[in-house]
Backbone as JSON Lines, residues from 0, in Angstrom:
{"i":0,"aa":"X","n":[11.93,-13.29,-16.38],"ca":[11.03,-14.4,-16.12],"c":[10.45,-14.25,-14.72]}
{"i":1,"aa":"X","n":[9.17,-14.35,-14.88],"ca":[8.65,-14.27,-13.32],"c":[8.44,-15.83,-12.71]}
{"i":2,"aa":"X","n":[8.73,-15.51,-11.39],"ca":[8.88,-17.09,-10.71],"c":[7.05,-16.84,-10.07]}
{"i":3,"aa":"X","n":[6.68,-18.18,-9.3],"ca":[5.3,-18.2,-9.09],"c":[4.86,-17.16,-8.13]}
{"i":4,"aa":"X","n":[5.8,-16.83,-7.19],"ca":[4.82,-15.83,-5.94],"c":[4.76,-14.69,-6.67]}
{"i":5,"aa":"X","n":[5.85,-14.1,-7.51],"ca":[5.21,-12.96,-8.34],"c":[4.05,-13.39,-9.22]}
{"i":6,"aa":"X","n":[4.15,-13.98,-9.58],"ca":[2.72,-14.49,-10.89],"c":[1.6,-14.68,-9.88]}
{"i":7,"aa":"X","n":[1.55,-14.77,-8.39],"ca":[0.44,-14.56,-7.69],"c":[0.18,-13.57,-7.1]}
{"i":8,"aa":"X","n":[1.37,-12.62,-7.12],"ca":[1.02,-11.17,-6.64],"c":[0.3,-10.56,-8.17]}
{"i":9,"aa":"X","n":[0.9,-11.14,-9.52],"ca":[0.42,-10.4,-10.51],"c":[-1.45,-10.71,-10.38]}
{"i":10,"aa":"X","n":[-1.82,-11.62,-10.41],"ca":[-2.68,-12.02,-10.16],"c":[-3.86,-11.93,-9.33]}
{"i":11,"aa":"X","n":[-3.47,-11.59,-8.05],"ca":[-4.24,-10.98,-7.19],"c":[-4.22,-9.3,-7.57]}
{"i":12,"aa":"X","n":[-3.1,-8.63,-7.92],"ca":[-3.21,-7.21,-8.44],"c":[-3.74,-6.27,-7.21]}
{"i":13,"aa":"X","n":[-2.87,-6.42,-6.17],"ca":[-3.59,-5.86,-5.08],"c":[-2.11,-5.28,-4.52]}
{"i":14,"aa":"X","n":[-1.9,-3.79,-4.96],"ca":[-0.83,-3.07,-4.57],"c":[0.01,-3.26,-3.17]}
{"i":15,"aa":"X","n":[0.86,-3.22,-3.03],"ca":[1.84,-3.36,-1.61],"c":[1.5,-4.85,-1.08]}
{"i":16,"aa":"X","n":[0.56,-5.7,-2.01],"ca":[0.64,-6.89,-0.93],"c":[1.83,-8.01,-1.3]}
{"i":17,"aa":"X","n":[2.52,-8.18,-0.73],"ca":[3.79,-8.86,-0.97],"c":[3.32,-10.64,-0.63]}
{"i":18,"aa":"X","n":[3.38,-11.48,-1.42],"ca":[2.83,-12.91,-1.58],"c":[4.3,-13.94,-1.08]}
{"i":19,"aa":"X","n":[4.22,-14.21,0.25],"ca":[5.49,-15.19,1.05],"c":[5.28,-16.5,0.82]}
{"i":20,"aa":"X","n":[4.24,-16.79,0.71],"ca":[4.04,-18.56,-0.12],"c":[2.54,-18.6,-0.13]}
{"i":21,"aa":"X","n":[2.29,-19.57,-0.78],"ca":[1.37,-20.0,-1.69],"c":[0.82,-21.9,-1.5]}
{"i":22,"aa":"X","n":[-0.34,-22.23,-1.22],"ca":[-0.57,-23.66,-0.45],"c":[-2.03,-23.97,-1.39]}
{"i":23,"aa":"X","n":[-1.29,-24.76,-1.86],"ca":[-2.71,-25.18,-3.13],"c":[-3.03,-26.61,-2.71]}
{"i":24,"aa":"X","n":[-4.85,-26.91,-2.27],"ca":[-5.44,-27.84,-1.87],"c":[-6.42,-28.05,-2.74]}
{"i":25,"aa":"X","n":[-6.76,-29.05,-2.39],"ca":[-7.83,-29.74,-3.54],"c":[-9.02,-28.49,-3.79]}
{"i":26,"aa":"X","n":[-9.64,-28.36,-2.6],"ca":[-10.83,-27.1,-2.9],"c":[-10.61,-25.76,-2.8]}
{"i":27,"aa":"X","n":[-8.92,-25.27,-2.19],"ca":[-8.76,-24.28,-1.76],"c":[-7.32,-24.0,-1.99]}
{"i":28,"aa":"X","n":[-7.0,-22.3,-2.01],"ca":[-5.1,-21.62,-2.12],"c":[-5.43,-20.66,-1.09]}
{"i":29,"aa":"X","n":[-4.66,-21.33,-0.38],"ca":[-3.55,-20.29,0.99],"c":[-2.83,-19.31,0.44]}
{"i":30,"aa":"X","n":[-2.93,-18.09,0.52],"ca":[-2.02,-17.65,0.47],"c":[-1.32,-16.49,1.11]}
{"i":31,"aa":"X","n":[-0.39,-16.9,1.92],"ca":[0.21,-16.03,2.86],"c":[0.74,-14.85,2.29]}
{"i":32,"aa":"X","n":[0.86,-13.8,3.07],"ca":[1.0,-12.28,2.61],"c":[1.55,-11.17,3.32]}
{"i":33,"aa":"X","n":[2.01,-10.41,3.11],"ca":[2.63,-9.33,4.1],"c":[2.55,-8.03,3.59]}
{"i":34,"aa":"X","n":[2.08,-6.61,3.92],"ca":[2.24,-5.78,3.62],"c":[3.59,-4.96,2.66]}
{"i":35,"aa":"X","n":[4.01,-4.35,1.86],"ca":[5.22,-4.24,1.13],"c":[5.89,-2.92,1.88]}
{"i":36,"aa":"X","n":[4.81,-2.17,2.64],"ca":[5.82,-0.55,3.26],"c":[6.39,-1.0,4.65]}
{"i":37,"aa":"X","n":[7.26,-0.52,4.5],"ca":[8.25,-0.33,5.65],"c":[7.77,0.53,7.03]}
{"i":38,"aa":"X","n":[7.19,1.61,6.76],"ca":[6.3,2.5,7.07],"c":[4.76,2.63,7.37]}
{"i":39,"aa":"X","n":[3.97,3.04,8.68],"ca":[2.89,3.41,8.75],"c":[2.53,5.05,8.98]}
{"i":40,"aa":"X","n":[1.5,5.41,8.59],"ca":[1.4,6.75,9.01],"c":[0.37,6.77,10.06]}
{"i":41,"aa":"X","n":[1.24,7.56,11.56],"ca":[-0.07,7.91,12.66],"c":[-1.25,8.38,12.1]}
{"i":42,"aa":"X","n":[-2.24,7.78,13.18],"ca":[-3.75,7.91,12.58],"c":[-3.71,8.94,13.36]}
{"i":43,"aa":"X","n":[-3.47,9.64,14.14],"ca":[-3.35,10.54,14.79],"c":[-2.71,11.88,14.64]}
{"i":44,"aa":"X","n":[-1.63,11.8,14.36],"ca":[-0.68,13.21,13.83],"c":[-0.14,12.77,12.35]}
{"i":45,"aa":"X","n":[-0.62,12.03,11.8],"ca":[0.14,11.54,10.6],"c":[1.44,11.18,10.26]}
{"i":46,"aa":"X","n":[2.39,11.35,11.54],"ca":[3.83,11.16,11.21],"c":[4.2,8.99,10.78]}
{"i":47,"aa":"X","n":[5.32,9.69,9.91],"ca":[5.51,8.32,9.67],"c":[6.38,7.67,10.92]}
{"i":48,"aa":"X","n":[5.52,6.07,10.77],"ca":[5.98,5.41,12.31],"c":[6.69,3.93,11.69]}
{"i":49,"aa":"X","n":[7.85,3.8,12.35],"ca":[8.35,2.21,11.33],"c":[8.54,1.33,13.03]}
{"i":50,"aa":"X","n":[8.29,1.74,14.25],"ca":[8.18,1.19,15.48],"c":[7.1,0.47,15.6]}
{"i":51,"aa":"X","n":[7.23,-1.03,15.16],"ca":[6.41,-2.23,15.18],"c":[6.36,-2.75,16.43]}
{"i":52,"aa":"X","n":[4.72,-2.54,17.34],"ca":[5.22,-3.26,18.52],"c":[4.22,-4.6,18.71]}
{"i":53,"aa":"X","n":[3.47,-5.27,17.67],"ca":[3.72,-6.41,17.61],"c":[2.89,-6.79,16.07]}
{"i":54,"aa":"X","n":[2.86,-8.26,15.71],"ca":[1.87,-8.5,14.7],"c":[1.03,-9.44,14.89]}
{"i":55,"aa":"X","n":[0.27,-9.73,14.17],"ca":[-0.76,-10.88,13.96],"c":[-0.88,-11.33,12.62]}
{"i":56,"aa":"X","n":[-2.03,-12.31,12.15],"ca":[-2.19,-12.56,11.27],"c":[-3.66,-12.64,11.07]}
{"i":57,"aa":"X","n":[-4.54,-11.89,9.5],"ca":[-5.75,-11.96,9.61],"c":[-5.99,-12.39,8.31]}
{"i":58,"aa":"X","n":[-7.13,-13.16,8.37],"ca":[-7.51,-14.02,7.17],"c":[-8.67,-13.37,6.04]}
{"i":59,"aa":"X","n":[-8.36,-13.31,5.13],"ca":[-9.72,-12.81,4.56],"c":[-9.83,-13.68,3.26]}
{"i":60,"aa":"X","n":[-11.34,-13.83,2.87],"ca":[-11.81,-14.24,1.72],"c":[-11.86,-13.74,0.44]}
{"i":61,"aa":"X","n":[-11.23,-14.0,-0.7],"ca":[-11.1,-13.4,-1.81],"c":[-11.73,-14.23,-3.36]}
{"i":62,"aa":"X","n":[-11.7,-13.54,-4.0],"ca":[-12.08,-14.07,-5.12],"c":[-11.46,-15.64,-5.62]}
{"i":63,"aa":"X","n":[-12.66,-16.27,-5.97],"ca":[-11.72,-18.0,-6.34],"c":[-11.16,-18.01,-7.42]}
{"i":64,"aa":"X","n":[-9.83,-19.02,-7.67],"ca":[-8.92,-18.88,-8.77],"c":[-9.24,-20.5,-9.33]}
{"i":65,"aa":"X","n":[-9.52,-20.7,-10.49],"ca":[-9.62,-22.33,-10.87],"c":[-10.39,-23.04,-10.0]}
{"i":66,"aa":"X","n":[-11.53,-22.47,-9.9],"ca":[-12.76,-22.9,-8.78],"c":[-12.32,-23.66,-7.43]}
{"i":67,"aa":"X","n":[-11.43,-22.58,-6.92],"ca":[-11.08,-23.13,-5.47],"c":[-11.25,-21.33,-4.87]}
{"i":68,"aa":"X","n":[-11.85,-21.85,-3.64],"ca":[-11.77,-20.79,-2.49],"c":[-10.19,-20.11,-2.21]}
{"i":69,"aa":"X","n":[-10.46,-18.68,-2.49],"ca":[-9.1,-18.33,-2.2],"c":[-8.84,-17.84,-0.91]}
{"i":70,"aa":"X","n":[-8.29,-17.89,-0.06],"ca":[-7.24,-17.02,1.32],"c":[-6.44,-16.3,1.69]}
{"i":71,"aa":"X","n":[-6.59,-15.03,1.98],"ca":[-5.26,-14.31,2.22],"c":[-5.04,-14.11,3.49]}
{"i":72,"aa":"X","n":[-3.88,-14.88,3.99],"ca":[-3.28,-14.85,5.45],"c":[-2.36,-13.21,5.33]}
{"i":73,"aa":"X","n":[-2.72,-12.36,6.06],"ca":[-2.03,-11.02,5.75],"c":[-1.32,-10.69,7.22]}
{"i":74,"aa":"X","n":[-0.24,-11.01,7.18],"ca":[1.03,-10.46,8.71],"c":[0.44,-8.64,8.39]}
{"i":75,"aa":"X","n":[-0.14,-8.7,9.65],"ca":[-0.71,-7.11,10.06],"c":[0.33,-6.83,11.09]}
{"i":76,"aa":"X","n":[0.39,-5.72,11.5],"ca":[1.26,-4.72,12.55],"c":[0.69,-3.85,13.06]}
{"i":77,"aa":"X","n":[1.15,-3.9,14.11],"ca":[0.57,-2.62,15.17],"c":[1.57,-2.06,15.43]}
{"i":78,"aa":"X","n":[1.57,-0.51,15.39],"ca":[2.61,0.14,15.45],"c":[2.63,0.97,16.73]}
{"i":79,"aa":"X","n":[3.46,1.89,17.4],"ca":[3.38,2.42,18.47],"c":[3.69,3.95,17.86]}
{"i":80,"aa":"X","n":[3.03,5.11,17.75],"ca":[3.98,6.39,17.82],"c":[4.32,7.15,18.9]}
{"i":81,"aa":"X","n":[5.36,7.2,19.23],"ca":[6.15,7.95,20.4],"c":[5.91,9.37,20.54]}
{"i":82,"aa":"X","n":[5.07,9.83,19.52],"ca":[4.71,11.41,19.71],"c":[3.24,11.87,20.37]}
{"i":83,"aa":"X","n":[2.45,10.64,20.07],"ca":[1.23,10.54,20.8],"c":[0.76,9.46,21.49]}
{"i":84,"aa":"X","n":[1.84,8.32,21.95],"ca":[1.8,7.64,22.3],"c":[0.03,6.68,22.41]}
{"i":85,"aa":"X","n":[0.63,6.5,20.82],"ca":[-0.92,6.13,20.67],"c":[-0.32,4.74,19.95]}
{"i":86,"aa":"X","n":[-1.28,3.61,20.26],"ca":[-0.97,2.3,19.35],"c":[-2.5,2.41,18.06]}
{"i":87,"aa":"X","n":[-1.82,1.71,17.12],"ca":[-2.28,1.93,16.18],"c":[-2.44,0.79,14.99]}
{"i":88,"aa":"X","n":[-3.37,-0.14,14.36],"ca":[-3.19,-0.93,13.31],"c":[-3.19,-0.93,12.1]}
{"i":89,"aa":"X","n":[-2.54,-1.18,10.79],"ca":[-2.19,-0.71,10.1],"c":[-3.61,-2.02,9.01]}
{"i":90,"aa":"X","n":[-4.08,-0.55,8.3],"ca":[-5.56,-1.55,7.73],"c":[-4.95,-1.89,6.37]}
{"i":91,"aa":"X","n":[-5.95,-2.85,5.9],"ca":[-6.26,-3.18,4.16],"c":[-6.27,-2.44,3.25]}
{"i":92,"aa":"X","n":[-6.27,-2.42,2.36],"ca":[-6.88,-1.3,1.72],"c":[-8.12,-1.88,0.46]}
{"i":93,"aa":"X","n":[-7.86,-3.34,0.44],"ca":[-8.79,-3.94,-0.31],"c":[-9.98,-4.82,0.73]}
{"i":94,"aa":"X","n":[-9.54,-4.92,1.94],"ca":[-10.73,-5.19,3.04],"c":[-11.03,-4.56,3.87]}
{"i":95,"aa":"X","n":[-12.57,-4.33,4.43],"ca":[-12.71,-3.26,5.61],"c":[-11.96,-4.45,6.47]}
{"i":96,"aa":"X","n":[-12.08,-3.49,7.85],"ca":[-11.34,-4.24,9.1],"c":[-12.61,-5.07,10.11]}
{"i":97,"aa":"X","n":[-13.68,-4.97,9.87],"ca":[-14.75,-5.72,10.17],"c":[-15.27,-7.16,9.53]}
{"i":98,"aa":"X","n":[-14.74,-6.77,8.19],"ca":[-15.02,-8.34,7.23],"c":[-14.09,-9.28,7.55]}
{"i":99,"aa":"X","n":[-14.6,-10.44,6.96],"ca":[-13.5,-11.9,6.45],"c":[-13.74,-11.3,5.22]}
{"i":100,"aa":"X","n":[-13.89,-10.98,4.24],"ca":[-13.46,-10.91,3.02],"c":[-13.23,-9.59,2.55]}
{"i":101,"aa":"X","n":[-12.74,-10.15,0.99],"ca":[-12.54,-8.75,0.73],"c":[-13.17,-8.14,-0.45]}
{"i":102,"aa":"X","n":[-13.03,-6.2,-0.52],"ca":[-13.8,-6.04,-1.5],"c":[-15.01,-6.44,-2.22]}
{"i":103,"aa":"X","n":[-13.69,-6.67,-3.32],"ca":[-14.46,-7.52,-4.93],"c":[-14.7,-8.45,-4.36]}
{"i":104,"aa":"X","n":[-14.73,-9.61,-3.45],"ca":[-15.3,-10.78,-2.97],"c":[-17.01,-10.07,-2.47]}
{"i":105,"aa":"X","n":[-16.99,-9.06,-1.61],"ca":[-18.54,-8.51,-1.61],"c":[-19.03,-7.66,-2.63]}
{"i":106,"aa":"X","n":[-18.2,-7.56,-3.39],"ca":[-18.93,-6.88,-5.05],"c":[-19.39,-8.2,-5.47]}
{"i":107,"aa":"X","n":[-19.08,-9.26,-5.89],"ca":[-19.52,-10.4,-6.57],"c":[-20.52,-10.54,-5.7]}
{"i":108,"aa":"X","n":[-20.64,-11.23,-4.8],"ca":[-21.72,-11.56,-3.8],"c":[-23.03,-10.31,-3.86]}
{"i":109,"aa":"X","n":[-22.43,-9.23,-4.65],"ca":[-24.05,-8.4,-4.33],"c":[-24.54,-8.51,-5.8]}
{"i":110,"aa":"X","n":[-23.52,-8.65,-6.73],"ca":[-23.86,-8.5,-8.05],"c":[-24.88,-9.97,-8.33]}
{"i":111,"aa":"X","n":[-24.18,-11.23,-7.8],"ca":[-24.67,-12.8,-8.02],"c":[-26.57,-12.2,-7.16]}
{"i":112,"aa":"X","n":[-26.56,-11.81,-5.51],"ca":[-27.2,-11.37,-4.72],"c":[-28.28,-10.84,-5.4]}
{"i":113,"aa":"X","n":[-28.2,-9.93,-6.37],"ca":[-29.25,-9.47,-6.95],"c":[-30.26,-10.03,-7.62]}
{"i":114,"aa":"X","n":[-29.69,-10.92,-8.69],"ca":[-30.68,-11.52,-9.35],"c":[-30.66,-13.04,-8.67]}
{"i":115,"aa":"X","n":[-30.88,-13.64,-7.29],"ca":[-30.85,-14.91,-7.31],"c":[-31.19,-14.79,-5.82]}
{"i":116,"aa":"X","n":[-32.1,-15.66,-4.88],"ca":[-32.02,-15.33,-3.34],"c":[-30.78,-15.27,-3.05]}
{"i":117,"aa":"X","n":[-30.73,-15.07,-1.5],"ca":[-29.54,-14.98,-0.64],"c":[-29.01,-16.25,-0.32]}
{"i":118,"aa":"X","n":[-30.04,-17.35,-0.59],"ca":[-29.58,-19.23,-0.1],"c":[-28.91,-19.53,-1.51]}
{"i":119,"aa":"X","n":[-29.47,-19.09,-2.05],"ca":[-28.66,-19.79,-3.67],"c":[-27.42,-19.22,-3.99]}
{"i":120,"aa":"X","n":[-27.14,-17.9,-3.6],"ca":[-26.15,-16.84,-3.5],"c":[-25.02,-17.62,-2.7]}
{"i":121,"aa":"X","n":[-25.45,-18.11,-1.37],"ca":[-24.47,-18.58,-0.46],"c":[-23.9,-19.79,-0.67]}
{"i":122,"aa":"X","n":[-25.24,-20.58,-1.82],"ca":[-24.39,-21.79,-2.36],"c":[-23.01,-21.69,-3.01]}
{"i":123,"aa":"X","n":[-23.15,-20.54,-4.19],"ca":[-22.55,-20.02,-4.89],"c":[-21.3,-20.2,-4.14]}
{"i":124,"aa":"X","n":[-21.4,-18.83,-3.81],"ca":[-20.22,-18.57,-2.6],"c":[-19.45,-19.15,-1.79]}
{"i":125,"aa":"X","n":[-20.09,-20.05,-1.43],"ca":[-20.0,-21.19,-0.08],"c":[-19.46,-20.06,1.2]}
{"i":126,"aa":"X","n":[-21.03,-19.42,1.48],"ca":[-20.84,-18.37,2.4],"c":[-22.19,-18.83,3.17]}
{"i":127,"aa":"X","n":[-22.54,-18.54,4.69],"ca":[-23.42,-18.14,5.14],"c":[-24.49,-17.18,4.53]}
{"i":128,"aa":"X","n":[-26.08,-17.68,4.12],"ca":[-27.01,-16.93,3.76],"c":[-27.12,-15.45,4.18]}
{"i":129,"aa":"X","n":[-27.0,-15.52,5.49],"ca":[-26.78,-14.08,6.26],"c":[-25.73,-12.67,6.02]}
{"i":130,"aa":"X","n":[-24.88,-13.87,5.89],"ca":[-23.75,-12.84,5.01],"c":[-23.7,-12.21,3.77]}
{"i":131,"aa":"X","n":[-24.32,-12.57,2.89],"ca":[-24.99,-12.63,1.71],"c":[-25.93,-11.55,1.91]}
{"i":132,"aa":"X","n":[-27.02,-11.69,2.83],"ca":[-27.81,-10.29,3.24],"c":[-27.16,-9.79,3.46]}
{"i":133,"aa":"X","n":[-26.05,-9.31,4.44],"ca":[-25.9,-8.69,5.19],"c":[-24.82,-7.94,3.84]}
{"i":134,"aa":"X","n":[-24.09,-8.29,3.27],"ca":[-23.35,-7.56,2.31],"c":[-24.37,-7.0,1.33]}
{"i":135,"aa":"X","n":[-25.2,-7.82,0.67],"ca":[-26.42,-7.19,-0.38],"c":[-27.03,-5.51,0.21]}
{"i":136,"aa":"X","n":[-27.31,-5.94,1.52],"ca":[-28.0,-4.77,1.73],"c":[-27.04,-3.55,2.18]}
{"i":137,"aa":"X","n":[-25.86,-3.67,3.1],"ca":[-24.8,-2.73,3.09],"c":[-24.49,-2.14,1.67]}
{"i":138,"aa":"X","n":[-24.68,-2.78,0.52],"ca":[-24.0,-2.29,-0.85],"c":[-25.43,-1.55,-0.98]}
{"i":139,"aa":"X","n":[-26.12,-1.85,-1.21],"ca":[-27.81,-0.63,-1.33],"c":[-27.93,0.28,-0.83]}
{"i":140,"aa":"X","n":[-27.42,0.23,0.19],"ca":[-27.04,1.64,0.98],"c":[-26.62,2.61,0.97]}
{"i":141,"aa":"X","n":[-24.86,1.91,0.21],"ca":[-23.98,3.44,-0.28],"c":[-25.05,3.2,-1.57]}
């Protein structure tokens, strides 16, 4: 039997992301998150590094579940490797490190984007018009 934070990791379907709780509001779900590896690999020499020298937390926008805005609060790490004494942050793999959202949240937005302006798009969304360009036309690109 699966209990609910698995049925929201099943749900989101987004490998290694480990789901720590879950905050359901009238228009919107929180949901806090943590990476599942133990391990980073230097961006630098590639060795594996498990020397965490601190974290944060970064928010991104995801696809809505039961027409509420979804959130993923994701505990990020910065790691230190002692061989190149290089610090290092350990990315998404479903968000660039420049966005609030993620992915498939700017796949929808270019797909809606296409056939509809960028103001009606953002209604949609409940995003900034700009952002809306600004993802439409980054996706035309690649």
């Amino acid at each position: 039997m699966m209990d609910n934070l698995e049925l929201y990791e099943e749900l989101l379907n987004l490998p290694f992301l480990k789901v720590v709780s879950v905050k359901i509001e009238k228009h919107r779900i929180n949901i806090s998150c943590e990476l599942g590896s133990e391990s980073c690999k230097c961006t630098n020499c590639g060795g594996s590094i498990t020397q965490v020298h601190q974290r944060y937390e970064r928010t991104v926008r995801d696809l809505n579940m039961a027409s509420r805005e979804v959130y993923l609060t994701v505990k990020i790490r910065q790691f230190y490797c002692k061989t190149c004494h290089l610090y290092f942050t350990e990315s998404l793999d479903f968000a660039d490190s420049n966005k609030s959202h993620t992915r498939r949240q700017e796949d929808f937005m270019f797909i809606v984007g296409r056939k509809q302006s960028y103001s009606e798009t953002a209604v949609i969304v409940n995003v900034h018009p700009k952002t809306v360009e600004r993802t439409v036309l980054s996706l035309c690109k690649k």
